[in-house]
N, C-alpha and C positions, 0 to 999 in steps of 0.2 A: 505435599508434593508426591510421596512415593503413594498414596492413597489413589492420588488424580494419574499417574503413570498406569498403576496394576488396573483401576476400571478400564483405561483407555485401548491396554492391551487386550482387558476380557470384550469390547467391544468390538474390538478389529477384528478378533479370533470369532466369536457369533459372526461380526457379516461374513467372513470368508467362509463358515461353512454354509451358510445360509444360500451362499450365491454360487457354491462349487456344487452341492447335493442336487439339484435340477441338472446340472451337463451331466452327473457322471451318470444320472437313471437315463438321461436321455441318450446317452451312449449305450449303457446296457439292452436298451429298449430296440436300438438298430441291429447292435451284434446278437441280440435274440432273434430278430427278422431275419437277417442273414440264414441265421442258423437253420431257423425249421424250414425254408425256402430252399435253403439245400438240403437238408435231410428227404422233406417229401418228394422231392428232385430224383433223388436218391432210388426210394422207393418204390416211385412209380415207371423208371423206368427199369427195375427190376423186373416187375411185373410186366413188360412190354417185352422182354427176353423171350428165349424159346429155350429156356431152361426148366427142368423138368421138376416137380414137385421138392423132392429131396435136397436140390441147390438151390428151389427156393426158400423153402425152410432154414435152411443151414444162414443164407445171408439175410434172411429176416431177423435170425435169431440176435445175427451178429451186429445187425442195426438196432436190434430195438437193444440191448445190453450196451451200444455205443451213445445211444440217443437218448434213453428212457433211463430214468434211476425207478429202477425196477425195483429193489428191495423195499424202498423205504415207500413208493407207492402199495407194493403188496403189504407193508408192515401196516400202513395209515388205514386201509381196505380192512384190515381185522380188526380194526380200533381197539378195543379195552380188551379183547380176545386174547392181544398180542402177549399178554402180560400174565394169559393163565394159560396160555400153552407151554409146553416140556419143550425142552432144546431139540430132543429127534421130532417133535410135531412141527416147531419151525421151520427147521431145516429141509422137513419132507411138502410143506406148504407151500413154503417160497419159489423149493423147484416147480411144484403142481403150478404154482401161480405163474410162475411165469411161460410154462407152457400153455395154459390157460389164454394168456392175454395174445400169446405170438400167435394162436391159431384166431384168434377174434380179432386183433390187429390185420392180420395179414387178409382176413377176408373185407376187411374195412378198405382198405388200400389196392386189393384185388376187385373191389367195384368199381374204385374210383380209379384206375388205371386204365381207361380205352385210348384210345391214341388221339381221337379227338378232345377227350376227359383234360381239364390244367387246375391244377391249385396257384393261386395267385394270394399273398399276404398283402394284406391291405394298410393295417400299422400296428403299433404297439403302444399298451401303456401300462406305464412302469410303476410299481407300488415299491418301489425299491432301487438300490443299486444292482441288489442280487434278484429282484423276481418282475416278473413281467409276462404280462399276459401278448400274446402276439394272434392278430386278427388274421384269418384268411377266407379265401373265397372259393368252393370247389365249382368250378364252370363247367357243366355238360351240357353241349347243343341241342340235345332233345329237352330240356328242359329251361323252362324260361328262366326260374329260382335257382340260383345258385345254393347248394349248399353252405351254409355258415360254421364254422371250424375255428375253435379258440385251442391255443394251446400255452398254457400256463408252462413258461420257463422260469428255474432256477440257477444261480451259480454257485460252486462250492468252494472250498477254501483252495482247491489245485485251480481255479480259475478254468473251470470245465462249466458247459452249460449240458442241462437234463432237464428232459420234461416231463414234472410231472402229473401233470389231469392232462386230459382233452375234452372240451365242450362241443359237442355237436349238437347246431342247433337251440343251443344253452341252455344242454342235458349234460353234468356235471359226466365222464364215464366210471370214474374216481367213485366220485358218491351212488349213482346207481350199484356200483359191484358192492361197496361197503352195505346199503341197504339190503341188499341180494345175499353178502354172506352173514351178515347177521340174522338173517331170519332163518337159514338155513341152520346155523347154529341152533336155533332158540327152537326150531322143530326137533331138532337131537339132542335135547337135557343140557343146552349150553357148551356143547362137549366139542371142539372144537375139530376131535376126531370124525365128525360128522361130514364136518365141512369138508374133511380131505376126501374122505370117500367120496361125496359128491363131486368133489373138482376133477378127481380120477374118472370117474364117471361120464361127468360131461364134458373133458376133452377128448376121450378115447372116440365119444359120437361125434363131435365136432369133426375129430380128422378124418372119421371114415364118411362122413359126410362132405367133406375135400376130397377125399381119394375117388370115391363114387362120382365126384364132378368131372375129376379129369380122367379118368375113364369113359 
C-alpha cells in the first residue's frame, strides 16, 4: 500500500512538472518580447533627439549596462583567455570592452534610427524558463528586406532580464568579437595584453570616426 501511495505521488509530481515547464518558458518567452521591444523603443528614439554626442554617449552607456550583461558577455568573448589574464588585465579589459561595444552598438542603432526606420519583434522561443531567443524585424522603406535581428535573452536570480548575443542576419556578434579577439591574441604570443592595446586602439578610431561625422 505505501509502495502503490509513494509511486502514485512520484507520478502526479512528474505530470505537474511536465505540464507547468511549457507555461512558465512561454511566459518567459513574452516578458523577453516585452522587454527588447522596449529597450530598442528606447534607443531609437534616443537617437531621434537633438542631443549632442556626449548625452548620447552617456544614455547609451546607461542602456546598454541596464539592458546588456555586459561582463559576462565580455568575460565569454575572451573564452579560455579569461583564465590567463591578471586581475589589473581584466579589470582594464572589461572597461576597454565595454567602451568598445557602446561605440559599435551605438552606431548600430544610429543606422537604424531614421524616423521612418521601426524594429518590430516578431516572437520568441524559449530554450528555457531563463533563456530565450526573441525574433525581430528592422523595416526601412527604402529597402524591400527587412533586416533580421535575434537577440538572445537571459534572467538571473534577481529576476532581471539581460542580453546576451545579438544575431544579425544570423551572424552570432558574440562569436564574431570572440573569433576576432582570439586571433588577435594568438598574433601577440597569446598575451592577452595584446588584445588591450588593440581594443585601446580601435576605439580611440571608432569615436573620432563618430566625432568627424557629427562635425
Amino acid at each position: 500500500m505505501l509502495k502503490t501511495r509513494f509511486l502514485f505521488a512520484l507520478v502526479l509530481t512528474l505530470s505537474l512538472a511536465i505540464s507547468t515547464t511549457p507555461s512558465f518558458a512561454e511566459d518567459f518567452g513574452k516578458k523577453a518580447e516585452t522587454f527588447i521591444q522596449t529597450m530598442a523603443d528606447k534607443a531609437m528614439a534616443t537617437y531621434r533627439s537633438d542631443k549632442d554626442e556626449k548625452e548620447l554617449e552617456l544614455e547609451f552607456r546607461n542602456l546598454l549596462n541596464e539592458d546588456f550583461d555586459v561582463r559576462a558577455i565580455g568575460k565569454w568573448v575572451l573564452g579560455r583567455y579569461w583564465r590567463k589574464a591578471t586581475d589589473s588585465e581584466k579589470e582594464e579589459y572589461l572597461k576597454l570592452f565595454e567602451d568598445f561595444i557602446i561605440v559599435t552598438y551605438a552606431n548600430r542603432f544610429k543606422d537604424y534610427s531614421g524616423t521612418d526606420i521601426t524594429l518590430n519583434v516578431t516572437e520568441s522561443l524559449t530554450k528555457n524558463d531563463q533563456d530565450a531567443i526573441v525574433r525581430s524585424q528592422i523595416i526601412r522603406p527604402e529597402t524591400a528586406e527587412p533586416i533580421l535581428v535575434d537577440w538572445r535573452v537571459k534572467g538571473n536570480k534577481n529576476d532581471e532580464l539581460k542580453i546576451v548575443d545579438v544575431l544579425i542576419a544570423g551572424v552570432s556578434m558574440s562569436q564574431t568579437q570572440r573569433s576576432e579577439f582570439a586571433s588577435v591574441i594568438k598574433r601577440n604570443g597569446g598575451e592577452v595584453a595584446g588584445l588591450i592595446d588593440a581594443l585601446r586602439s580601435k576605439t580611440t578610431q571608432l569615436v573620432s570616426n563618430v566625432n568627424k561625422a557629427a562635425n
